[in-house]
Structure formats: C-alpha cells, structure tokens
N, C-alpha and C positions, 0 to 999 in steps of 0.2 A: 575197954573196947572203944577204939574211935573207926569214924571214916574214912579212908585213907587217899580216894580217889575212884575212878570209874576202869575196871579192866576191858580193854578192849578187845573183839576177837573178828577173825577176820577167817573167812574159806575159800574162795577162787583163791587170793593171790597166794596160797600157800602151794598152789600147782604148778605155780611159773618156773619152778627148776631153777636154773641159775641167774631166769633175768628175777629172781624173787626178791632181792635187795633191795632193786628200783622200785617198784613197786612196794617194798615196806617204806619206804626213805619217803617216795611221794604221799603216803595217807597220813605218816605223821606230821610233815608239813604240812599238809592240810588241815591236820586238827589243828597245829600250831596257829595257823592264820586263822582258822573258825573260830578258836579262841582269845585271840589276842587282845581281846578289852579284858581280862581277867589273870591273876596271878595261877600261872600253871607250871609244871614240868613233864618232858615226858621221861618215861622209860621201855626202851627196847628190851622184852622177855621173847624167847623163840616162840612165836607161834601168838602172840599177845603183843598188844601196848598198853601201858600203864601210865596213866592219865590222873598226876598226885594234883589234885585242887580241893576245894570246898565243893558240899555236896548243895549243889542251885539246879530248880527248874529251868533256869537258863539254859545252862551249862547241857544241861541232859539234851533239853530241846536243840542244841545246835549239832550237837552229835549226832541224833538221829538223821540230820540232814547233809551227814559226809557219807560219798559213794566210799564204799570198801567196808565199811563196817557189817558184820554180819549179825553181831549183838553186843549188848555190853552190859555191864553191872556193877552197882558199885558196890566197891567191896570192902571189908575189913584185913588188915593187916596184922597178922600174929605170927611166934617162931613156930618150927612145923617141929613138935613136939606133940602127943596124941594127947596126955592129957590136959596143954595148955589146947589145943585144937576143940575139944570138948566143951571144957569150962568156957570160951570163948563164943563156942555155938550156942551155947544156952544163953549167954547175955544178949547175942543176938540175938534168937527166939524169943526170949522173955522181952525184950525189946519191941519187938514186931508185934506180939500180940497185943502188948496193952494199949498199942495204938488201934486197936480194931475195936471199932464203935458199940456192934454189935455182939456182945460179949456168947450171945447164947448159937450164934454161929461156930462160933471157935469149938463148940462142944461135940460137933460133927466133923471138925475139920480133917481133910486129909491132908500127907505126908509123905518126904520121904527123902532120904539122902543120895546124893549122888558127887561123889569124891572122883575127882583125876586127878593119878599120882604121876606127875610129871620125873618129879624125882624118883626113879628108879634105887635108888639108896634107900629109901625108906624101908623100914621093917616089915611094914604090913600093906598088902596089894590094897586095891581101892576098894576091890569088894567086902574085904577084911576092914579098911575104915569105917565103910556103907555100917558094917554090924556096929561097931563099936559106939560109935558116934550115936547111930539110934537109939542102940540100949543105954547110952546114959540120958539119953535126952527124955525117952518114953516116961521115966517115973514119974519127971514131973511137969508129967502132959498125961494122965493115961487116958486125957480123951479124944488124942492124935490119932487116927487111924491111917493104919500105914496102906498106902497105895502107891504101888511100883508103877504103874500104867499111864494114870492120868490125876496127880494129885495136884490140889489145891493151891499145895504150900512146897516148895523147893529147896531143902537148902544145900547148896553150890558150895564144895571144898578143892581148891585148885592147891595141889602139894607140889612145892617147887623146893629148891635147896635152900636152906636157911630159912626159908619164909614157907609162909600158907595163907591163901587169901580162902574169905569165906564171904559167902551172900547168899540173899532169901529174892533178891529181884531179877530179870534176865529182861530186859529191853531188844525188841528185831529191830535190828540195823536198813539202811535201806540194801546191803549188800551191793554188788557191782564191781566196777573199779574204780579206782580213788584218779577223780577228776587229775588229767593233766598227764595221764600216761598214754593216753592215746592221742591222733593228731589232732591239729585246729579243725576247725568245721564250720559254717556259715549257713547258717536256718532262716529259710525265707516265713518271717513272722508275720502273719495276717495279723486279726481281733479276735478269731476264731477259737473255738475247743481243741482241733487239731492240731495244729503248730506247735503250739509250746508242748503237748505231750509227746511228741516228736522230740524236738529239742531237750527236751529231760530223761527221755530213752536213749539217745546220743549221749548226753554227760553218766547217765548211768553204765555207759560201754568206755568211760575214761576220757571221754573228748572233751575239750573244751571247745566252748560253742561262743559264737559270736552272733549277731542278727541283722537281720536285715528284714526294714518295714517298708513297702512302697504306698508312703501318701499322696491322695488325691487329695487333697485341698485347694481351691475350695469348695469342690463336687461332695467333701467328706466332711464332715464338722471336725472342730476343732479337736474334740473329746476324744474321738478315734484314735488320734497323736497320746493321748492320756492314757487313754485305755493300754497301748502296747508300752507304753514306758511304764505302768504299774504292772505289766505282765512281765517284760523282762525285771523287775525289782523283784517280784517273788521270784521266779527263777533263779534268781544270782544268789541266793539261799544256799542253792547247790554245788554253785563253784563262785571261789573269792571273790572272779570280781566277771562283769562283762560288756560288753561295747555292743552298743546301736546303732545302725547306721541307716540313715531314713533316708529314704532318694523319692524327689519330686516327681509324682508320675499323673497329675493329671491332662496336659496338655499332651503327651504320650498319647491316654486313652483318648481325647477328645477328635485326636489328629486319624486314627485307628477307626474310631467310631462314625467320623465323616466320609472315609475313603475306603473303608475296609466293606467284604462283605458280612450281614449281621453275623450268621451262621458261625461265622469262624473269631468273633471278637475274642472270646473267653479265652481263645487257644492262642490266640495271639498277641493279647495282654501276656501269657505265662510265658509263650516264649522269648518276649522283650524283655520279661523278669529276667529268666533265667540268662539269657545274653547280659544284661547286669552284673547278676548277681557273681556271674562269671568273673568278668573283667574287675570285680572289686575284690573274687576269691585270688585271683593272682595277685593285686596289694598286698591284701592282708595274709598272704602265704598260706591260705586255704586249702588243704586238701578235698574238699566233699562239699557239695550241697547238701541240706534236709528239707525234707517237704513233709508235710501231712497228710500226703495223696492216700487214698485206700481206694481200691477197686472197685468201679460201679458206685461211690459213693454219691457223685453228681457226674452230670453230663459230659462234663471235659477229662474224668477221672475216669475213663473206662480203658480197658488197654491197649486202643489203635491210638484213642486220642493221646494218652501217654507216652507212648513209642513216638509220636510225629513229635510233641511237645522236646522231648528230653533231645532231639538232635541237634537242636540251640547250643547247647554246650557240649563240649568236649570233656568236664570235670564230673568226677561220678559221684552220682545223686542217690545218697539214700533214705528210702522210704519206712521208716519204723513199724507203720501203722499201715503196713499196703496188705495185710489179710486183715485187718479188724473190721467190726462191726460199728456203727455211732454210740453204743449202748456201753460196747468196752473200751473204749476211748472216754467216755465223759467218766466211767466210772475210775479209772487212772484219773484224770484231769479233778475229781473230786479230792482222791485221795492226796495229791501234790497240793491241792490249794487254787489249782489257775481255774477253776471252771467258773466260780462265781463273778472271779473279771470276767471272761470268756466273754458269759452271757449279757452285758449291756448291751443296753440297744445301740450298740451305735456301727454303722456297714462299714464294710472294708472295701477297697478299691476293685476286686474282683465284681461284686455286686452291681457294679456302675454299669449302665448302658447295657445292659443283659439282652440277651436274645429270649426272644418269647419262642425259638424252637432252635437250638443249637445246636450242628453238629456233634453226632456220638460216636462218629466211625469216620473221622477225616485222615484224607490221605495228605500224606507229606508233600505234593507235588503242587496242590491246591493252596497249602496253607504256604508255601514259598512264593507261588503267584500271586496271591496277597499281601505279603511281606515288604513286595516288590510297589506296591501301592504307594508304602512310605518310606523315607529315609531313616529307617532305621537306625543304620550305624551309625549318622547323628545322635539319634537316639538315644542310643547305649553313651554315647561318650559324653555328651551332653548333660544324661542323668547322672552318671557316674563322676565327672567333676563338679556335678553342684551338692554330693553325698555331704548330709550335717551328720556328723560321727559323735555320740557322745558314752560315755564313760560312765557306767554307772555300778 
C-alpha cells in the first residue's frame, strides 16, 4: 500500500456544458503553477484530477488555496479487483488506527463505507461493494460501529477502470472557480477589513484581480504603504501572481480639503478614486471595479451617496459585500487570513481631513458644483501618470 497522490474533485465546473474543458484545463494549470517548487504530475480523470506527488503539509496547504477545488483526498492506488480492493482497505485502516493516540477512543469509533463505481463494468454496484468491503473489514474491528449518517471515520472507494483509489481523509476545497476564467478586475484596496474580502469574493467568481491603493504620504505613515503590500502578499495565495498599483493621492486630498465644501470631502475623495481608478482600468484592460462598499455601513455608503459617487465612471463596479453586515465580513476576512493585517493601526487615506458631519444623502448636482472647485481632470491624469506599479 503506498500514497499515490491527492485526488481532486471539482462541482460547479462540471455544469458548464461544453465550455467545461476550459474550465478543467484552467484549474490544472493552476494547480500546476501552485505547485511548481515541487516534483508533480497531473492526470485528467472525468469528473477528477489526479495530482501524483509526495504526500507534504505543504502540498495539501496550497491546494486548499486554489478556487475550483471542492475537496480532495489523498489517496491510495490499487487494481479494481474486490479482493485486492479489501485487503488494500484494511492496510489502510490498520494504518490510520495505529496512528490514533488515543487508543481507547478507537473502541467507540464509528464507520462506514461509501464506494462510487465510476466503472459501470464492474460486477457489483456500489452498494454491493459498501457490503462487501465492511464485512471484511468488521472482524477485525468488531469495535467499528457502523454509522451510515454521521460517522467518525470514512473510508472513500472511487472504482474506475483498471484502477481503484481509496481513502480515510476528504479535505473542503475553497470551491468557486479556478482563478483566470473570468475577466481582469481592479480592487480599489484600502488597509481596511473590507477590501481584500471583496477582492477574494471576485477571485473566488474566477477573476483575476489587480489593485489599486491610493497613498497619502506624508498625511499617512509610511507603514500604511506595508500594511497593503502584506495584504496583497496574502492574497496572491489565491491566484499566481498580482500587480499593485499605488497612485499619489495626498496633495489631491489636501487641494479638495482647502477649496471643497467639508460635507462632501469623503464623496469626493471616492469619486477622484474612481475617476482613476477608471482611466488605469482601461491600461490594464480592466473590466470592472471592486469596492468593499456595504450599505449603511458609514456615512458615504448609504445609497443616494453611492448612486452620486459611482457616476465618476463609466466601468461597472462591483460590490461583493453590499448586503453584509461588519460582523460577516471580519468573520470571512478571519477565515482568508487578511483581518489580522486588516487591523493595524495604521489609517488609510479616506480617514484624512474627515468631516465631523458629512453628507449622507448628497445629491449629484452639488457634488459636481464642488468638483468644479478643482481641476480635477489634472488630477486624474496627473495621478495616474505618476502610478508605481509593482509586481508581486
């Protein structure tokens, strides 16, 4: 009995119909490139990928972090023969148990098998293996107790032609779609909790994402510039690789903050963003903005303030997180890993020059007459040629 490698399995893309190739072709590329410091191969099974390497906490750990996976398991390889299939489960059982510490657990344990016969050739249906297989295995266990429902212990027999993989462990996948089948996208990244869990609800839908951080320096400490470069590093976890792109925005806000009225500063910082963010999405052939907006969540996030903001651009802006709560958003952002950067202290460029009572219901007319204050379209172009793009 050896390890043979991690069987992959996958459930959306098995819906896509005919575009389903693509979609398979992109997530093994992806494990490919997830993997590529390590000796691997794959193999295309219908409905599966088979992933022959060494069995590493590494390995496992990076796979959990490719969109498309829905679980995986590594598993053993033998011929699909019932009584090598048997003899083979028991080595693995007997395997698995004596690894368990606690021997006088095992004495209660539950059980139970669960075979898909891929192979339609086989002799006996899966329910017919389900018997077989337990009754040889019960004698020497009789202290397995068999539970169909909610058992303990699993073991996994996948009957395909010539072969039969088996396994005791089953790993959740992050599911989604395997990053890079949907289009480009550009996430306007604060320091914040919301942002990046936007931006990882996009790569979870297939997109590749790029970012964009607008520093105030020297209104902002240095660390702020640190803080979103360690926050896209975790991110990029998710897909291969991704590009930052910082644009100089204090003298923006400062220019805003002398000539603007206060009421409308917040809204009119976001829509110079967006006017940016714009003209850098047609560069980098951007389909979409993302934001971390959620309704009602602060004062410029309510939905008149939204509606005026978003008619800065022309390119359509999506909001992942525009019915959430703060409470389901940090608890995503825990599970990804970003919330612990999130929370440094250190402010993001919205924070700057705050209004102690800000418009939560501006009209588009007002916030144009304001606009009109500054040269904006210097602005935008201005910030947008001085953009430091880096690669990470």
């Amino acid at each position: 009995m050896k390890f043979c490698g991690y069987l992959i399995r996958y459930d959306e893309l098995a819906l896509k119909g005919k575009n389903r190739p693509f979609f398979e072709k992109r997530l093994i590329s992806n494990i490919k490139e997830k993997l590529k410091e390590f000796s691997i191969t794959t193999e295309y099974l219908w409905g599966r990928i088979l992933v022959y390497c060494e069995k590493s906490p590494e390995i496992l750990d990076r796979l959990r972090k490719v969109f498309g996976i829905s679980s995986l398991s590594p598993v053993v390889e033998v011929s699909s023969e019932l009584a090598v299939i048997q003899e083979q489960a028991l080595l693995l059982l007997m395997s698995t148990l004596a690894k368990e510490e606690n021997r006088e657990e095992n004495q209660n344990l539950t059980f139970r098998v669960s075979a898909n016969r891929v192979d339609k050739k086989f002799p006996l249906t899966s329910q017919a293996v389900n018997i077989a297989v337990a009754n040889f295995l019960l004698p020497h266990y009789p202290f397995l107790k068999v539970n169909l429902n909610h058992p303990a212990l699993e073991l996994g027999i996948e009957i395909r032609e010539k072969r039969t993989f088996l396994f005791l462990e089953k790993e959740r996948g992050l599911g989604g779609l395997p990053v890079g089948t949907g289009a480009k996208v550009l996430a306007l990244l604060s320091g914040g909790i919301d942002s990046p869990v936007a931006a990882w609800m996009m790569m979870k839908r297939g997109c590749s994402v790029e970012f964009i951080h607008f520093y105030s320096y020297p209104y902002t400490a240095e660390q702020s510039k640190e803080k979103v470069l360690d926050l896209v590093r975790h991110l990029s976890q998710y897909q291969n690789k991704s590009f930052l792109h910082v644009v100089p925005f204090g003298k923006i806000q400062e220019s805003i903050q002398k000539q603007c009225h206060e009421r409308y500063r917040t809204l009119l910082y976001r829509r110079l963003m967006q006017r940016i963010a714009t003209e850098l999405a047609y560069r980098r052939r951007a389909r979409a903005l993302v934001t971390g907006e959620s309704i009602g969540q602060v004062a410029s996030q309510t939905v008149e303030n939204i509606s005026a903001v978003e008619t800065a651009t022309d390119v359509c802006i999506f909001r992942p997180l525009i019915g959430f709560n703060k409470q389901e958003t940090i608890q995503i952002a825990q599970k990804i890993g970003t919330y612990e950067i999130s929370i440094r202290p250190f402010e993001d460029c919205c924070t700057l020059f705050q209004s102690s009572c800000p418009a939560t219901r501006a009209r588009l007319l007002d916030l144009l007459q304001e606009e009109e204050k500054v040269p904006y379209k210097e602005f935008v172009q201005g910030a947008v040629d001085s953009i430091e793009t880096l690669s990470i």
